[in-house]
Every structure is written in C-alpha cells, then in structure tokens.
C-alpha positions in Angstrom: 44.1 -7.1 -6.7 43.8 -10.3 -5.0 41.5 -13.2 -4.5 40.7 -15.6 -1.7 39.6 -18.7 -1.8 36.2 -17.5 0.5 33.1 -19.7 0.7 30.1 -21.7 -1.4 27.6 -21.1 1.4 25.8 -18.3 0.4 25.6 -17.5 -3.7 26.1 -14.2 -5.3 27.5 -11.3 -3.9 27.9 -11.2 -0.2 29.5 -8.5 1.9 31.5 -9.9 4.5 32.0 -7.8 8.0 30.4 -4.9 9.4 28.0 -3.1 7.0 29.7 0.0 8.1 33.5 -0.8 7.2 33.0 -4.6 5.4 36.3 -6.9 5.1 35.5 -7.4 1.6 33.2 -9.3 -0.3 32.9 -13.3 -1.2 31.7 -14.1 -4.5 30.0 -17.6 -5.4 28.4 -19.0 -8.6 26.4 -22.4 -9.4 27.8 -23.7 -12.9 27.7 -27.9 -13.0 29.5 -28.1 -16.5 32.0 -25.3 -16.1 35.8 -25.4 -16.5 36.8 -22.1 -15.4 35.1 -18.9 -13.8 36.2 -15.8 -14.2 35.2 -12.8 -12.2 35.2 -9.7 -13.9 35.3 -6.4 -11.6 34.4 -2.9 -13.1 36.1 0.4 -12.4 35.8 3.3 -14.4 36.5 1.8 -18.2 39.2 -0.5 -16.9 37.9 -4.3 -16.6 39.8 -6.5 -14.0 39.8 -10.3 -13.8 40.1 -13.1 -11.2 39.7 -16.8 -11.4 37.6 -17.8 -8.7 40.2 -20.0 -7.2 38.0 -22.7 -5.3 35.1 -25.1 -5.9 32.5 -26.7 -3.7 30.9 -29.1 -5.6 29.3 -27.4 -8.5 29.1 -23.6 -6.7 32.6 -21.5 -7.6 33.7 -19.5 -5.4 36.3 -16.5 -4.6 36.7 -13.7 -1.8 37.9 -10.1 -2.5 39.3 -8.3 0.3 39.3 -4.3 0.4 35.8 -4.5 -1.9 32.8 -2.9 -0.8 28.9 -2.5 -1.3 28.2 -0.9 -4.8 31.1 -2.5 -6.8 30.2 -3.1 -10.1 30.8 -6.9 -11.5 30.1 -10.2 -13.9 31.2 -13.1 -14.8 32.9 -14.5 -17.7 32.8 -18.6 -17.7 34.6 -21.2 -19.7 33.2 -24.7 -20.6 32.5 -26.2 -24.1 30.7 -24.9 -26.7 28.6 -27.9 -27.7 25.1 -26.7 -28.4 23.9 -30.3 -29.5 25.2 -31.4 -25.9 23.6 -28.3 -24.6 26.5 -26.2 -23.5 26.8 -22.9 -25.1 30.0 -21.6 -23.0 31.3 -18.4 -24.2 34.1 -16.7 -22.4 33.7 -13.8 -24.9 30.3 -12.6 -22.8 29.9 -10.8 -19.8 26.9 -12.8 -17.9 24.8 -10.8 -14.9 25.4 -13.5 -11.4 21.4 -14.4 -11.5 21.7 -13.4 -7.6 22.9 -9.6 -8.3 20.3 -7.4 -6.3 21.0 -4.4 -8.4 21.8 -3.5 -11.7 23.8 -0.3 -13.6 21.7 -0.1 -16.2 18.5 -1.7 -17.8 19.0 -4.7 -20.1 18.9 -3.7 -23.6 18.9 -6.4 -26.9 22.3 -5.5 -28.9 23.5 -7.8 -31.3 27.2 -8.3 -29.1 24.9 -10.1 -27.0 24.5 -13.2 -29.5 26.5 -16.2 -28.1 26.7 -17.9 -31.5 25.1 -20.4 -34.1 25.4 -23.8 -34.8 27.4 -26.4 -33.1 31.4 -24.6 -34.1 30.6 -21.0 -34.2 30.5 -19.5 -31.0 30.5 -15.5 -31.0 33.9 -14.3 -30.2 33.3 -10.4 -29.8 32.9 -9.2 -26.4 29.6 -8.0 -25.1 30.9 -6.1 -22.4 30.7 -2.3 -24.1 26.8 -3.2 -23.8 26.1 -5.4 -20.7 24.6 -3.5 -17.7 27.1 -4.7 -14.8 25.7 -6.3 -11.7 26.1 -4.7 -8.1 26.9 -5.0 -4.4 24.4 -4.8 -2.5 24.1 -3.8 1.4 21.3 -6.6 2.6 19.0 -4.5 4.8 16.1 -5.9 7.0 12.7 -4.6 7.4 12.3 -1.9 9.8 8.5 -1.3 9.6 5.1 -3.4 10.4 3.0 -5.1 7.6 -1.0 -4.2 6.4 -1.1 -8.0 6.6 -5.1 -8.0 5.6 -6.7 -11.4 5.6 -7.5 -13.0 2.5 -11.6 -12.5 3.0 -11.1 -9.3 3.8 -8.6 -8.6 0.6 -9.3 -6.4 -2.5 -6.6 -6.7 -5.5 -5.3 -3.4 -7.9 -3.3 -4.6 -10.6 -1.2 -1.8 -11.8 1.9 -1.5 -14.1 4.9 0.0 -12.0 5.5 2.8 -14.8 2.0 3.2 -16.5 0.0 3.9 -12.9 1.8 7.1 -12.7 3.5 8.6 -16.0 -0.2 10.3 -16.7 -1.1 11.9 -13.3 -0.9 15.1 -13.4 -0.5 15.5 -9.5 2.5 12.7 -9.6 6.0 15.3 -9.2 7.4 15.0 -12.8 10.5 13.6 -11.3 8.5 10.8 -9.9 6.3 9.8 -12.8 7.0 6.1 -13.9 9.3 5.5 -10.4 8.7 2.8 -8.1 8.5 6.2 -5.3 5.9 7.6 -8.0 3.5 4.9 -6.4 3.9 5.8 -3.3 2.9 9.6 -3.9 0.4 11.4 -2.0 -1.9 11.2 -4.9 -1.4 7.8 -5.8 -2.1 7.3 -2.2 -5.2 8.9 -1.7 -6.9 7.7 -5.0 -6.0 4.0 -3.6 -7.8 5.1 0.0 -10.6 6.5 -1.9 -11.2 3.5 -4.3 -11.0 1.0 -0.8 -8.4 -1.4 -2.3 -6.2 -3.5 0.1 -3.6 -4.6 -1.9 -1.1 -3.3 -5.0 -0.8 -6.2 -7.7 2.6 -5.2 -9.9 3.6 -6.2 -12.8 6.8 -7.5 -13.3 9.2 -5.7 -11.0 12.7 -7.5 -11.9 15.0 -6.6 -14.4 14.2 -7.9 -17.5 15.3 -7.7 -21.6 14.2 -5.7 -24.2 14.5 -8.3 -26.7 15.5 -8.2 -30.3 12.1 -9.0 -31.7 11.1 -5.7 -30.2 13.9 -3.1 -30.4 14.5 -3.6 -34.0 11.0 -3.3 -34.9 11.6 0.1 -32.7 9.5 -0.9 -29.7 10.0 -1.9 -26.0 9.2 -4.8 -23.8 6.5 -2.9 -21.5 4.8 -5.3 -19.6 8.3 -6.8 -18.2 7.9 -10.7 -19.0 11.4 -11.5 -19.9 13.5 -11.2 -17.1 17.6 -11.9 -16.4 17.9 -10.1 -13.2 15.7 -11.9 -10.9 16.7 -10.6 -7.1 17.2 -7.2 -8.8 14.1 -4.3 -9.0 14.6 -2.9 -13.0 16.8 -0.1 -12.8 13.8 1.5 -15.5 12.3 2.0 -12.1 14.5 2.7 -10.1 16.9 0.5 -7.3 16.3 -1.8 -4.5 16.3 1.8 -1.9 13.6 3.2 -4.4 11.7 0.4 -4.2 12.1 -0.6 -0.3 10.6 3.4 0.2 8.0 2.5 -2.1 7.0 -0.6 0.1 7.0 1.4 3.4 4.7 4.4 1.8 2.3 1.7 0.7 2.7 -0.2 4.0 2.3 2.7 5.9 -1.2 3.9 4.0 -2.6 -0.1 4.9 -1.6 -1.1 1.6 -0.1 -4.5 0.9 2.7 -5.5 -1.7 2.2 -8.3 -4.3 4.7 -8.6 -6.8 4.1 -10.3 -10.4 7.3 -12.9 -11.0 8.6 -15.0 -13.9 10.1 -18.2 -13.2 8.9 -20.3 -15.8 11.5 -19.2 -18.2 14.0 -16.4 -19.0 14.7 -13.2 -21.3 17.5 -15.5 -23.2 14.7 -17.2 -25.4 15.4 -19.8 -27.9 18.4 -20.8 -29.6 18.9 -18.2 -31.5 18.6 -15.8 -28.3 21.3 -13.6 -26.8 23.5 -15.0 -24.2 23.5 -12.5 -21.0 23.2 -15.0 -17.5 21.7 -18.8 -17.1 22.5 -19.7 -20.8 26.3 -19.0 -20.6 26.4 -20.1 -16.7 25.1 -23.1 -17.6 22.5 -24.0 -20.0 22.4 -27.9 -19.6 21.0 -27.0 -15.4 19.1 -23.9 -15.8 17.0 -24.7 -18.7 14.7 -27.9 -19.9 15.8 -29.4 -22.7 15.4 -31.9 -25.7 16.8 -33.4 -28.5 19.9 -34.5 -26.8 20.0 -30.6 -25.1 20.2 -29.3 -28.7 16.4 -27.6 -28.2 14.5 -25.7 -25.6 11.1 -27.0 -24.1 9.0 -24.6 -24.8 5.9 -25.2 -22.9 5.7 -21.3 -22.4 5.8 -19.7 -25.8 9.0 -17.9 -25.0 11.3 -19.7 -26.7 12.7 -21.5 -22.8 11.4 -23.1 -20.1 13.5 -23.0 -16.6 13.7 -26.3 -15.0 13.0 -25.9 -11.6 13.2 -29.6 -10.9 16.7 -29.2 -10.8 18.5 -28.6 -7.0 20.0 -25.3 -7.8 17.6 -23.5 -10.1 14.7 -24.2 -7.4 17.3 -23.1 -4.8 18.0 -20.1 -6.7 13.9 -19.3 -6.9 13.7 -19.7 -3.6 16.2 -17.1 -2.5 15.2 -15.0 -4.9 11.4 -15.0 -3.8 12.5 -14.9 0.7 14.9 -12.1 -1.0 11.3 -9.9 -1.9 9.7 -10.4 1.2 12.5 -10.1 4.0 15.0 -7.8 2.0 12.4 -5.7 -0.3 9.5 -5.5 2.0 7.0 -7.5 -0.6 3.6 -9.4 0.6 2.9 -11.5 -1.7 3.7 -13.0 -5.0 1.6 -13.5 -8.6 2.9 -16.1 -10.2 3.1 -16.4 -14.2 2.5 -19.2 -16.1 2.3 -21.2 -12.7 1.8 -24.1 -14.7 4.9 -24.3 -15.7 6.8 -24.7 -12.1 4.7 -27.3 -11.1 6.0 -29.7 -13.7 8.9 -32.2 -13.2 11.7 -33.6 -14.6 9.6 -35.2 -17.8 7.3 -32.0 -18.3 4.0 -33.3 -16.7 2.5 -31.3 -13.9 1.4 -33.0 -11.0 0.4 -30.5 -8.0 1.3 -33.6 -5.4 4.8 -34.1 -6.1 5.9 -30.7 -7.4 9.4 -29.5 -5.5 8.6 -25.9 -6.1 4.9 -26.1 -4.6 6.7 -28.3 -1.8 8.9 -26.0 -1.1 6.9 -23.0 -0.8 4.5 -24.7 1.2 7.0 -25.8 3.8 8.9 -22.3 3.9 8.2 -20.6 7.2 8.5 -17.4 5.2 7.0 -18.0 1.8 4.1 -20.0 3.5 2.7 -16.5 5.3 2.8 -14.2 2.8 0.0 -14.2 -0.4 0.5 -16.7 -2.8 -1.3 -16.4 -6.6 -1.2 -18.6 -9.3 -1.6 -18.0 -12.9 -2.9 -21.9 -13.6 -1.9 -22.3 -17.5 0.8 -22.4 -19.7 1.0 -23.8 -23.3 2.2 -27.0 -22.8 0.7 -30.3 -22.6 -2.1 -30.8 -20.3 -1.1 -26.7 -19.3 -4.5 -25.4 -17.9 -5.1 -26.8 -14.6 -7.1 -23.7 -13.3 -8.2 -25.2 -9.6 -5.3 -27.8 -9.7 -3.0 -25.5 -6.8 -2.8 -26.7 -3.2 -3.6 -24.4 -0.5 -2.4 -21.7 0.5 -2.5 -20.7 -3.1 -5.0 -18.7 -4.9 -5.4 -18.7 -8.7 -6.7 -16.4 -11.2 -9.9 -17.5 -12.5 -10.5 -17.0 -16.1 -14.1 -18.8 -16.1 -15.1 -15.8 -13.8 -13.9 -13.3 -16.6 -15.4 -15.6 -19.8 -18.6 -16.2 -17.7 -19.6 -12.4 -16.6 -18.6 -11.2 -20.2 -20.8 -13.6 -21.4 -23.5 -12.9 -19.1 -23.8 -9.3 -19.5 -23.1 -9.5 -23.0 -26.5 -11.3 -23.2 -25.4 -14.7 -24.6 -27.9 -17.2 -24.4 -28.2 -19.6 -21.8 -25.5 -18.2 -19.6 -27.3 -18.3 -16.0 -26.1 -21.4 -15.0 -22.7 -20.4 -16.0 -23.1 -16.9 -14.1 -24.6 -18.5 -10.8 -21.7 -21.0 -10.2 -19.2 -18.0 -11.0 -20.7 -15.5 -8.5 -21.1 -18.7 -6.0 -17.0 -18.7 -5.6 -16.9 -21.2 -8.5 -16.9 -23.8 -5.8 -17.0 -26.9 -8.3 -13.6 -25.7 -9.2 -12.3 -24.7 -5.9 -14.3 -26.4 -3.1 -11.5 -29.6 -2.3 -9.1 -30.2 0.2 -9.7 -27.3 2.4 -9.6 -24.3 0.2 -11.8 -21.8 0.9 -13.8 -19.0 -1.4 -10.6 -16.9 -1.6 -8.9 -19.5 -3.7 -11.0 -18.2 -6.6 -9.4 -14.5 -7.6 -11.9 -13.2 -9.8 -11.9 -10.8 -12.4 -13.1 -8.5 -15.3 -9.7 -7.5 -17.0 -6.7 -7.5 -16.5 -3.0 -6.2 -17.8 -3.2 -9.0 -20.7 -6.5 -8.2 -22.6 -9.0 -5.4 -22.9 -9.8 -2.9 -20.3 -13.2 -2.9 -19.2 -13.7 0.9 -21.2 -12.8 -1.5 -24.5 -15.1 -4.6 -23.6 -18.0 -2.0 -24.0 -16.5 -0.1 -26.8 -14.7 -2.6 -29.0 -16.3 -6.4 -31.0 -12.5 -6.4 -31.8 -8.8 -6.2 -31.7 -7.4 -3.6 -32.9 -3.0 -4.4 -32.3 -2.2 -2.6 -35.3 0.6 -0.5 -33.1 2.0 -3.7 -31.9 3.5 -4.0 -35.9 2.4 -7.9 -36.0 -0.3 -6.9 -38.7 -3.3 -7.6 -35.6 -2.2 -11.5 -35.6 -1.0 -11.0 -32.0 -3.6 -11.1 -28.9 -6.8 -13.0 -28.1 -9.3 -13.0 -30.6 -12.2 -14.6 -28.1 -13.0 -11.6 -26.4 -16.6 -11.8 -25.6 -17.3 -7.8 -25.9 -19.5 -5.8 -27.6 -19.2 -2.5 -29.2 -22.0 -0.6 -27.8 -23.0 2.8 -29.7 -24.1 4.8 -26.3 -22.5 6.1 -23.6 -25.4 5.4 -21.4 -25.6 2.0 -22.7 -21.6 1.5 -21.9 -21.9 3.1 -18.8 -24.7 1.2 -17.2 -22.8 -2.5 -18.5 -19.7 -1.3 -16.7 -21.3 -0.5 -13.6 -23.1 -3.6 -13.4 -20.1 -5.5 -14.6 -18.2 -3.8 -11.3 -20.5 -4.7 -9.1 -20.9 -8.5 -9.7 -17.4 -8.4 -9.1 -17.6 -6.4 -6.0 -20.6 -8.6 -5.0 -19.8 -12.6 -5.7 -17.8 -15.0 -3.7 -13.7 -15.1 -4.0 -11.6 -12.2 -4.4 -12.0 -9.3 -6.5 -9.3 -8.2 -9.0 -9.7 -4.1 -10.4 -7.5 -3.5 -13.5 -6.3 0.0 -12.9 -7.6 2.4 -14.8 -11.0 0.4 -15.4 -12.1 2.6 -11.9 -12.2 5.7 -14.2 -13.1 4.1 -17.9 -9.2 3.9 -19.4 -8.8 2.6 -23.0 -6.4 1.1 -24.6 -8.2 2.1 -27.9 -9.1 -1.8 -28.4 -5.8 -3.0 -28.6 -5.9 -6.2 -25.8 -1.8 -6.8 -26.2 -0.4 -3.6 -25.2 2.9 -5.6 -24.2 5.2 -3.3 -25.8 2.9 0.0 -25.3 5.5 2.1 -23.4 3.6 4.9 -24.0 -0.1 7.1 -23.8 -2.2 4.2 -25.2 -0.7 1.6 -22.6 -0.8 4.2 -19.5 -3.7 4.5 -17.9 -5.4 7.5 -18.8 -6.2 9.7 -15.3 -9.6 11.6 -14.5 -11.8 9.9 -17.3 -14.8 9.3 -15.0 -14.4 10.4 -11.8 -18.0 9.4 -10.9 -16.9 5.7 -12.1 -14.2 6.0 -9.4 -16.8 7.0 -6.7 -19.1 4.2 -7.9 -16.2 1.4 -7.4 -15.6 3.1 -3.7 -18.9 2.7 -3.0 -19.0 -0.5 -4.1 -15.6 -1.7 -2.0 -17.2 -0.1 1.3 -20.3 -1.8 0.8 -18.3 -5.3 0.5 -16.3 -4.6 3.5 -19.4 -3.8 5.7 -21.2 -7.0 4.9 -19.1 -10.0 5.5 -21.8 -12.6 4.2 -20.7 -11.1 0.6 -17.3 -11.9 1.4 -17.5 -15.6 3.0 -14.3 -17.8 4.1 -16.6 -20.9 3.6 -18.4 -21.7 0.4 -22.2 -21.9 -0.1 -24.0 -25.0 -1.6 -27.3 -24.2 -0.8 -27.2 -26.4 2.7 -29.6 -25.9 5.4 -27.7 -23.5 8.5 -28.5 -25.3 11.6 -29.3 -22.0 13.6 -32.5 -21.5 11.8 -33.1 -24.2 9.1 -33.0 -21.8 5.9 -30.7 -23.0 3.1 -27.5 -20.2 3.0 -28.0 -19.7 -0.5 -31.1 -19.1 -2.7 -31.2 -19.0 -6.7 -34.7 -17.2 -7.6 -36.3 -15.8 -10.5 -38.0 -12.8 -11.3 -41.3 -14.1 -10.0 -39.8 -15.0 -6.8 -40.3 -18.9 -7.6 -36.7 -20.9 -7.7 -35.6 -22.2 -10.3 -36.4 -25.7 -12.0 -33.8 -27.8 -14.3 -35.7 -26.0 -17.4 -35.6 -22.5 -15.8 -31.8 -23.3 -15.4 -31.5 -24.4 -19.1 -33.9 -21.4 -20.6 -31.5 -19.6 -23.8 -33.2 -16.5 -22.9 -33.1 -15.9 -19.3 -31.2 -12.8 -18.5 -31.8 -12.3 -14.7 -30.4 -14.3 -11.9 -31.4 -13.4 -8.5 -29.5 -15.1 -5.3 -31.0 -14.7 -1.2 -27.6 -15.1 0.8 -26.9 -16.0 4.0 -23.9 -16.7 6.3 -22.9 -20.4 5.0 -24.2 -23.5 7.0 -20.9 -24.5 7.3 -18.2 -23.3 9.5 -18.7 -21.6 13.0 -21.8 -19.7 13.3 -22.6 -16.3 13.0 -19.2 -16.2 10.3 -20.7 -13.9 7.9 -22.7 -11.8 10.3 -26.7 -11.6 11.1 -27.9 -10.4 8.0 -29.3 -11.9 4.8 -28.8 -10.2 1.6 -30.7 -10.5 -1.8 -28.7 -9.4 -5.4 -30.6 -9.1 -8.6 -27.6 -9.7 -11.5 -30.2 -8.4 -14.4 -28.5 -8.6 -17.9 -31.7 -8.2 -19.9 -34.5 -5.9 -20.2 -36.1 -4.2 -17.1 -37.8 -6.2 -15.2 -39.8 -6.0 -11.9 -38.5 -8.8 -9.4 -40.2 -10.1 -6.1 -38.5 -9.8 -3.4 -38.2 -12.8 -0.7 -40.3 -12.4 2.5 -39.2 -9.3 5.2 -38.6 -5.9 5.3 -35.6 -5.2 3.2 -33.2 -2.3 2.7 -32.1 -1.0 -1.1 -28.2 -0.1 -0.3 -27.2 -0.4 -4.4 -28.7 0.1 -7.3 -25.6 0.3 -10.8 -28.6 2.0 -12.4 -29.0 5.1 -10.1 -24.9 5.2 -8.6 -25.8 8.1 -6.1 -29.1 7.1 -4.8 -29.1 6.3 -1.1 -29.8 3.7 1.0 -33.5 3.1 0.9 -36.2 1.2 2.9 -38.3 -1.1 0.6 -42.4 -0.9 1.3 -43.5 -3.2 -2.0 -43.1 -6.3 -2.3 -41.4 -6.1 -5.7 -38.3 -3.7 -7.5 -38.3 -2.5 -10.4 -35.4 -3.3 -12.3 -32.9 -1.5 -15.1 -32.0 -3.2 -17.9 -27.9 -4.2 -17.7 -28.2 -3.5 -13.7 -27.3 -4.7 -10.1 -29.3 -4.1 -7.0 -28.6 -5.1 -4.0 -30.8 -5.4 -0.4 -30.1 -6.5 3.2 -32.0 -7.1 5.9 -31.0 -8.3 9.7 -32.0 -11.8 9.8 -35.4 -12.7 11.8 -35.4 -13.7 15.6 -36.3 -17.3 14.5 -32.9 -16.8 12.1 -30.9 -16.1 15.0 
C-alpha cells in the first residue's frame, strides 16, 4: 500500500473524488511537538502502517489512493515522553484522529490504555487489541427543511438519548435506547401531545467509560467524558442512525439541540488512559501547569481543554458546523460554558473570549440555538448572566428560587417575583431579551420533580461513593401525601409554564418519574436512571394544557422584559405585583417572612413595538401557602387555569374575588379595555 504526500487543508479523514467511486482518501492530523506520525489502517486482524510523508506547519498529512468511505483507522505518533515538559508521546497507543465522524465500537476503560507514569516509564504494550478504530465517513448534506421555532415561541425537553426510550413499551424492542428509538411514532406523538418545541440531548458524542466506573462495575451514563467529538456514540448508533433521527424529529416540528463537552476530555488527569489529544499532543490540546507536568483542572474532571489555542478552537469549531450542516442538529447546550470562555491565563472574560468570538461571527453557528451552562469550578467560575447574545444560559436562581418558594421558606417573594419576571436584573443588558433566561425545575443533574416532593434527601447509595457524591442543597421536601405531592408539582409546572424566559421539562417529570432520590444518577444505565413511562398520565395532560395555554397568550411569553413601566398606548404600568387584598405591595409587604402568595397583572411590555404580546391582560395568583381568597384587579376576567382543579374549564369570573388552593396556580385573562387599546 502506498502513500501520497496529499494535503493539510482540511483535517481528518477526507474522501477525495466522486462519492460514488472516490480516488482515495487524504489523511491530516494537528500535532505541534510531534516527530513522527504514523497512520495505522485496519483490515480484518492485520494492522498496516504509513508515515504520513509530509508536513504543513504543525498539521501531518498523507493521501491513500484506492481507500474508500468506511475504512477503519488511527494513529500512532512519536515525540518525547517528557511528562514534566508535558509531552506524553507513546507510539505503543493507538489514538482515535479527534476529527473521525464514526467509530467501530464504544470506548471502553482497559488498562492497555494507560500511557505510563512518571517522567521515564512510558507504557510500552499496545492498546490496539482494545481501541475502537475510527472511520471514513461519506460527508452528506441536509436534504430536508428545519422547525426553526423562534426563541419566544420555544419550549425545551431534556431527555437522555438511551433512557427516553429503553422503558416504553410501544418503542419496537429493536429500537429501545437507539438514536431512531426517538424518532418512533410513540415517542413522537407523546412529544405532540405534551406541546414541546424542541429535543434537548444529552451528550450525543462518543465518550469513555472510565476506569473509576468500570472497575467499580458501573457505566458512564450521562455521557460527559468524551474522545470522539465529530462522532455520534456507536452505544446509539452511527452518524445514518442519527441523521434519520434528526429528519423524524424535524419532520414532526421538532427541533434538535445537542448537549456538548468542550471544556475538557475523557483522558482525565495524569494518571488517565491515553486514547486521542493526550498522545497527539498534550502540551496544545490541554491547559497546563507546573512547567506542563499538571492539568488545570477548573472542571473537576481531572483536564481542561485550552481552547485559546489556534487549533483546538479550530477543531471545536468544525466539530460544532459538523452537527448542524452534516448531522442535521439546531442547536447546541453547552457544559461547563465557563470554561471556554477563559483565556490563555484561566480568567474568563466574555469580551475577549476567541471561542464566544468565534461563534458569534460564524454565519452558521450564529443561526442556530446557542445555550450556556454559566459555571465551572474554577476561579471566579459562576458567571450565570455573564454570556453575550445570541446565547441563552441555564438559570439555576430560577430552580433555587421556585423550590424555595413552594417549599414555603420564609421570605421568598421577592426572590420568586424577580424569577417569574425573566430574572431581568440578571439578564436585562446589552440587548438580550427574556429568552436569555432558560428556566427550570429539574434537570438530568439533580432530582426529578417526582423526588423534590418525595425526598428531604440523597439517597446515591447505588452510585458506590457511600452518598458523598451529588448536591446536598436540594431545597425539597418529603411530603407524606399523594395529594399534597400532587398539587406542589402542578403548581410547580405551571410557574414554569407561566413566567418570563424559556421553559425547560426534564423528561419524565411530565408523568412523575423517580429516580428513587438519588440526584447523581450519572452512571445509572439502568431502571432507576430511565424514565419510568405511564406513571401519571393525567400529569402529562396537565403539562399539555399548560404548553397550549402558553402558546395562545403571547404576553406570557414576551421578547421584551417587564419593569413595571408605564405602556404609552394606555398609561397602565405592563406589570403589577399585588397581594391578596388587591393592594400592591409596600417595601415591608416585600420583606414579610411569612408571605406565601404573589400575585402579578401582566400586560404586553411598554417597551418594544406595540401590540407585541397581543391585546390582552392577564392576572397569575403563585399561592404557596394556605388557601386564600384574592381580589381580583378591575374587569371582567376569564379563569382558563386553576393546578388545583387540572380538568376544570375555562370559566367566566362574576365576583370580584377567587378563592384560592393552598400550593396552587390560577390563572385569568381578559381582552384589554378600549381605553387600553
């Protein structure tokens, strides 16, 4: 077999002619400190090896004629082994090409993995027997249109890619825990039904089960450690499975976001197995200290990628235009975003950071849904309204603050009122709009909403880490009654439903799935981290209702924020705090320990173009206390909610006050007055 020189243009594997009869393909790999590169070609049991014969700068490069999509390949590269330097080069290990777009097999811990310890003893045996090998890939475009649903108009699923499915009884077998599994008929039509926009996954990439877990006997679930970054995990299936995936979604209105981890890699620490970046070239791909004898660990993973380097952020950016032109995704959740907004010294800074430039400048990346995750561990790490536009972040305060609200901690209304307002003193600045705030109950890192109401705490004794692991400041409440549970999580759902910013459903919470307490269920491959199908079906109607009623009246779902300003149409403020008695709050009304009900009179906001958020006016009573009978504002108003009574219908209010459930939501509207007009 034979190599040519080929080109450094494009990295990884690239087939060269017609996709129908290719010449061959060119093969390129970044590696600054490298000496030699060899590639390593797979066919049956028989390993065949070429030195890439030219360099461009610090990208190697070879092309193979005769070599088509679906060859199987790695790389083996030579450099120093001088870990206090921070080279770890190890010829004796097969390394995935960070750019391979599929994989033959998931990426399993095994101890031929380990590049070595200490500065003179690099690992000589050869990992190959139990690398996965990377492959050619055919790069197909998009043949099909987009949901492409507006971000005020957007309601988020987050979902696990296996867990969704492996429990639905009406998923085919063959199907269950598949990326095509989501795309089912009955995934489908529970997805219609519940009135959610968009699909949030969890990692999608191929990632490590790492040592810590398989020999303790358990398996990385959740996905956060990836190596293969272009490529979907093989666990699910390939990039075809996953493109038909994106289409069956697509095709139902459903958008596409994927969860992705570029703030550090499935090699860990030191003392973690060498498989890709580390053995490509650990000085560039990673940050380090002490001389590049340690990792900076700002994410708790034992590495942190340094995407202030030319070639990593290049890489990342590929990678993410490879998703959404190649794969079909709409969007992207970012983890530990934190972490790729620092720069070369570790400090984050929003203004100057190349990766936020560079997405914001991308004509591709810049139209498609962008989400933050504002914290890591490292210094100054939680910068939670810190992101530029056109990003979105998750907002934790929302989740602390409703927990604590309906929990019935005292003096939470303040805390509650700027929450369900959009959180604007977090969010309002430099054009951002209410959608910046993604708001949320639960989510895959946590307690379900079914264990908020069920659990005071933890209980990760199946994660074997003796209940140390997980949050402990949960803010929930083990309530004895099912009423009592039932009645907290509708009113729970429906503040999310019902405030400002965009509302995030944990799948499963629709229909009351526990995780029996446990709020790490990272390495729960298995009953207690699937969700659990066809608990509460009436819960699921409840959360459809409560989706339609959001998309029928825009003034809950407002592209400006609302500060209480006087709208010049009619000279009523867009936003009203009240109390019970109908009065608005004072400063010691706002600082009472024991109030429990907030009540809010919305309209369209005063700024922006008028008529945004539709002629109506709309009054929600948040009650996390005791009933309570509440005056309603001035007008004829309509009942369309009430969490206490889920089924009742839409009914036309003749008192002047509503009586209230204790831990309930109700909600009225009225078209606003002639005057109002």
């Amino acid at each position: 077999m034979i190599i040519e020189p080929g080109r450094g243009t494009h990295l990884g594997a690239t087939l060269v002619g017609p996709a129908d009869a290719p010449e061959g393909v060119n093969f390129a790999l970044f590696s600054a400190h490298a000496e030699r590169v060899e590639l390593c070609l797979f066919e049956g049991g028989r390993e065949t090896r070429l030195t890439l014969p030219e360099r461009s700068g610090e990208v190697w490069h070879g092309f193979v004629p005769g070599l088509g999509a679906g060859a199987r390949y790695g790389y083996r590269v030579h450099g120093p082994w001088a870990p206090d330097l921070g080279h770890r080069f190890n010829p004796a290990k097969l390394l995935l090409d960070p750019y391979a777009r599929a994989l033959s097999a998931p990426l399993i811990w095994d101890p031929l993995m380990q590049g070595g310890v200490g500065t003179a003893r690099p690992d000589r045996r050869d990992s190959a027997p139990v690398m996965p090998r990377a492959q050619v890939c055919a790069v197909e475009k998009l043949d099909w249109e987009r949901p492409a649903t507006a971000w005020s108009e957007t309601i988020i699923y987050e979902a696990h890619p296996k867990g969704l499915t492996m429990g639905h009884p009406e998923v085919p077998a063959a199907l269950r825990g598949r990326f095509e599994g989501l795309a089912s008929e009955p995934i489908l039509r529970h997805l219609r039904h519940l009135g959610v926009t968009t699909l949030e996954l969890l990692p999608c990439a191929a990632f490590l089960d790492d040592r810590f877990l398989v020999e303790k006997g358990l398996r990385n679930y959740w996905g956060y450690q990836p190596v293969g970054f272009f490529a979907p995990d093989p666990r699910y299936g390939g990039p075809e499975a996953f493109r038909r995936m994106v289409r069956g979604l697509h095709g139902a209105g459903i958008e596409v976001i994927v969860d992705v981890v570029f703030n550090h890699s499935g090699e860990g620490d030191g003392a973690g197995p060498t498989v890709s970046l580390r053995g490509i070239d650990n000085a560039a791909y990673y940050r380090l200290a002490e001389g590049g004898r340690a990792y900076v660990n700002d994410t708790g993973t034992g590495n942190t990628l340094d995407l202030s380097h030319p070639f990593v952020l290049r890489m990342v950016m590929d990678c993410l235009r490879h998703w959404v032109e190649d794969l079909g995704v709409d969007g992207f959740r970012f983890d530990l975003a934190a972490t790729l907004a620092r720069d070369a010294t570790g400090a984050f800074n929003a203004q100057v950071s190349c990766f936020l430039a560079a997405i914001r400048q991308d004509p591709v990346l810049a139209q498609v849904k962008l989400i933050a995750e504002p914290w890591d561990i490292g210094p100054g790490g939680y910068q939670l309204g810190a992101f530029p536009h056109p990003f979105a972040e998750w907002n934790d305060r929302f989740r602390d603050g409703m927990r604590k609200f309906w929990r019935g901690d005292a003096g939470q209304m303040p805390e509650a009122a700027r929450r369900l307002a959009g959180s604007a003193e977090v969010f309002d600045h430099s054009g951002r709009a209410p959608w910046a705030s993604v708001n949320f109950l639960s989510a895959h890192d946590g307690f379900t909403l079914q264990d908020l109401v069920s659990y005071s705490e933890k209980q990760n004794q199946a994660n074997g880490e003796n209940n140390r692991d997980g949050h402990n400041a949960n803010f929930s409440e083990a309530l004895a009654e099912p009423g009592a549970r039932g009645a907290r999580k509708r009113a729970m759902l429906a503040a999310l439903m019902l405030g400002q910013g965009v509302p995030m459903v944990l799948a499963g919470d629709e229909m009351g799935n526990t995780q029996s307490g446990n709020n790490n269920a990272y390495a729960q491959d298995n009953p207690l981290g699937w969700v659990d199908w066809g608990r509460e079906p009436e819960l699921v109607d409840f959360v459809a209702r409560l989706a339609r009623i959001r998309r029928a009246h825009p003034v809950l779902r407002q592209r400006r924020f609302l500060h209480a300003n006087i709208r010049a149409q009619d000279g009523i403020r867009d936003l009203i705090w009240r109390l019970p008695s109908g009065q608005e709050p004072c400063p010691q009304d706002w600082h009472d320990p024991q109030a429990r009900c907030l009540c809010a009179e919305i309209r369209g906001a005063a700024e922006g173009p008028e008529g945004g958020a539709a002629r109506e006016a709309v009054f929600v009573i948040f009650n996390a206390g005791a009933a309570v009978e509440v005056a309603l504002p001035e007008g004829r108003w309509t009942q369309i909610l009430d969490s206490a009574a889920p089924d009742a219908p839409e009914t036309a209010c003749d008192a002047a006050t509503a009586c209230v459930a204790a831990q309930s939501v109700q909600l009225f509207t009225r078209p606003t007055a002639p005057q109002e007009q």
